[in-house]
MIKEVEX-403406 format. One record per atom (N, C-alpha, C, O): x, y negated, z negated; atom name. Coordinates in pm, whole numbers, padded with zeros to 5 digits. Layout:
REM residues N
xx	yy	zz	at
X	Y	Z	CA
...
END
This chain:
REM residues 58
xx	yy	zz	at
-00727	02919	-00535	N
-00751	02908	-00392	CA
-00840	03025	-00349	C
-00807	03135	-00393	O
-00932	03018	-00280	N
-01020	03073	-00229	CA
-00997	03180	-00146	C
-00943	03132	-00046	O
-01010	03304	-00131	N
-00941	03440	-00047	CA
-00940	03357	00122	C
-01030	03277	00145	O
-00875	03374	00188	N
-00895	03333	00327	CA
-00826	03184	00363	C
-00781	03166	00476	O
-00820	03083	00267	N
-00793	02993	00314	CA
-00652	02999	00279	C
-00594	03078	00204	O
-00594	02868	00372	N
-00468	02869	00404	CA
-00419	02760	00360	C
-00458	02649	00396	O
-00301	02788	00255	N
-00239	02636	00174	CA
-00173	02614	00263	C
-00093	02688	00319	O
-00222	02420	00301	N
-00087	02343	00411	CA
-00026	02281	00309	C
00093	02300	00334	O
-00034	02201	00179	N
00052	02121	00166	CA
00029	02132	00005	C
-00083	02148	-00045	O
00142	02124	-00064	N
00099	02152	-00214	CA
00076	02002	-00309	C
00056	01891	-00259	O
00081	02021	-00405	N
00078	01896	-00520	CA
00171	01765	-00466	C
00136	01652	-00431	O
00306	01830	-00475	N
00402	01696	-00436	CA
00355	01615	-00348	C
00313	01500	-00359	O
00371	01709	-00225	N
00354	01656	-00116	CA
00214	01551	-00075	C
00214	01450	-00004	O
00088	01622	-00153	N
-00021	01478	-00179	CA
00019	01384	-00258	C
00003	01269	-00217	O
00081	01404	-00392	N
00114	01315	-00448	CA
00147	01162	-00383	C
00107	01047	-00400	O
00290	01266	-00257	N
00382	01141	-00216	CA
00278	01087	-00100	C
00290	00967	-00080	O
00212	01132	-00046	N
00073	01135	00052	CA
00025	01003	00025	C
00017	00923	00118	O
-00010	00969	-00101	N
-00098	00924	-00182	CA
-00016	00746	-00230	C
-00063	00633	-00239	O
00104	00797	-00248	N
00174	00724	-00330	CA
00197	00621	-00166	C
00142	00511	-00171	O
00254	00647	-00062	N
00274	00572	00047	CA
00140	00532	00108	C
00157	00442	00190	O
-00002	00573	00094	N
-00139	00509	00148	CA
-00113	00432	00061	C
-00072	00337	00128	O
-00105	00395	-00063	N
-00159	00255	-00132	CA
-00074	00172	-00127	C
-00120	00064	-00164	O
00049	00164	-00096	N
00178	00091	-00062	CA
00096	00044	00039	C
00027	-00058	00031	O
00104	00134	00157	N
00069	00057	00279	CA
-00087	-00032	00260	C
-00079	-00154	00251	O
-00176	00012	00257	N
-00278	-00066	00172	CA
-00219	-00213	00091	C
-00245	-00315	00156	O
-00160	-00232	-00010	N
-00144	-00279	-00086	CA
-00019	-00416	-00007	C
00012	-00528	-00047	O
00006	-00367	00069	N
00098	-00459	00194	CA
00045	-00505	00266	C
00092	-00607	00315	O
-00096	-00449	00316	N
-00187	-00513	00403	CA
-00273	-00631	00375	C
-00300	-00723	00452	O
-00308	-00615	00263	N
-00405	-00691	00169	CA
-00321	-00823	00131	C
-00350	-00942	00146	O
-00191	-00753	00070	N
-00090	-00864	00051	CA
-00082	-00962	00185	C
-00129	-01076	00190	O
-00012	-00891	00297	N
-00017	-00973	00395	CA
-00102	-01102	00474	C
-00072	-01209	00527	O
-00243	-01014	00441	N
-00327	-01144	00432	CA
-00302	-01251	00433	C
-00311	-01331	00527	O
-00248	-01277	00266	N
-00269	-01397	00187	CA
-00102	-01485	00282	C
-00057	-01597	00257	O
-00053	-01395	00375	N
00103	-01516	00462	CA
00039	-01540	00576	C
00097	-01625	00644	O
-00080	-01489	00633	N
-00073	-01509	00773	CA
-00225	-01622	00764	C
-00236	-01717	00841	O
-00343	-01586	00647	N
-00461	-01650	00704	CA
-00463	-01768	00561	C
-00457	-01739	00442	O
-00472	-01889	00618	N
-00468	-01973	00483	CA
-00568	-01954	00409	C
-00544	-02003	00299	O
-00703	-01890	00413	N
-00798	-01876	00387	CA
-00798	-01714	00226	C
-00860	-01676	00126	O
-00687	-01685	00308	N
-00635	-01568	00175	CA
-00517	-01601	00123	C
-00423	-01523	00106	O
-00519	-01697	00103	N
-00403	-01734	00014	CA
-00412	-01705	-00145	C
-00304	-01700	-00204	O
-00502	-01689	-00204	N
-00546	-01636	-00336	CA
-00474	-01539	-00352	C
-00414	-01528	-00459	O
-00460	-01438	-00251	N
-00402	-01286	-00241	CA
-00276	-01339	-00296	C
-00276	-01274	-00400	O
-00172	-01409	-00303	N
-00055	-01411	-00311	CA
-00020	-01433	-00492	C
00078	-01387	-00551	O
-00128	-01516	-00552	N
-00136	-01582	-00677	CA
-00028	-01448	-00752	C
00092	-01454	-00781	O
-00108	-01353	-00763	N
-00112	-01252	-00891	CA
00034	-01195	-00856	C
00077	-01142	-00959	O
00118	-01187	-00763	N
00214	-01127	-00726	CA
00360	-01248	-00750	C
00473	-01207	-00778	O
00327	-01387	-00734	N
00385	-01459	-00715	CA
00425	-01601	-00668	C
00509	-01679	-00713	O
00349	-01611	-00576	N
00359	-01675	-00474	CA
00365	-01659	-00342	C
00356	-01542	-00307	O
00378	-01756	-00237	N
00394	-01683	-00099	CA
00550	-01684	-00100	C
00596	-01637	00004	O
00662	-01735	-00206	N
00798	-01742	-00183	CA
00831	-01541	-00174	C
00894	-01473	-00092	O
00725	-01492	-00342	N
00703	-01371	-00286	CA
00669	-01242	-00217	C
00701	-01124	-00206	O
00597	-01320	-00183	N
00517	-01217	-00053	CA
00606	-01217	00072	C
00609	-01128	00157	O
00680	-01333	00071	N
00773	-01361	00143	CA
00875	-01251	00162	C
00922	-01200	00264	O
00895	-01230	00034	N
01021	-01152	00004	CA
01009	-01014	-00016	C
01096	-00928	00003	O
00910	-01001	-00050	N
00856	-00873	-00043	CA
00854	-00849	00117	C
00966	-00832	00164	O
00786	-00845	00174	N
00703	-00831	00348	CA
00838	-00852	00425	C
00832	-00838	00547	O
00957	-00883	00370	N
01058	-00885	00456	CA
01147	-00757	00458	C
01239	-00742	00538	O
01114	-00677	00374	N
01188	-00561	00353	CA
01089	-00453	00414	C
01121	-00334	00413	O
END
C-alpha cells in the first residue's frame, strides 16, 4: 500500500463484495427468462422455468 493512502476494506470483505454482485447479476439475467417469453432460453441451462421458479422464490 502506498504511504498516504487509506485501507477501507480488506481481501474478505471484496471477496464477499464480489461473491453477492454476481449472485445478484446472475438472478437478474435468470429472471429474464420467467417474466419475458422472448428469454426463455435463459432458463434451459439451469433447468427449466419449474427452476427458476424455485430458485427466484427464495
Amino acid at each position: 500500500m502506498k504511504k498516504g493512502m487509506i485501507k477501507v476494506s480488506d481481501g474478505f470483505e471484496r471477496i464477499v463484495h464480489w461473491c453477492m454482485a454476481i449472485s445478484c447479476l446472475i438472478l437478474m439475467i435468470s429472471g429474464l427468462g420467467m417474466m419475458f417469453h422472448a428469454f426463455n432460453f435463459l432458463g434451459i441451462p439451469v433447468g427449466g422455468l419449474k427452476t427458476l421458479k424455485l430458485i427466484h422464490n427464495f
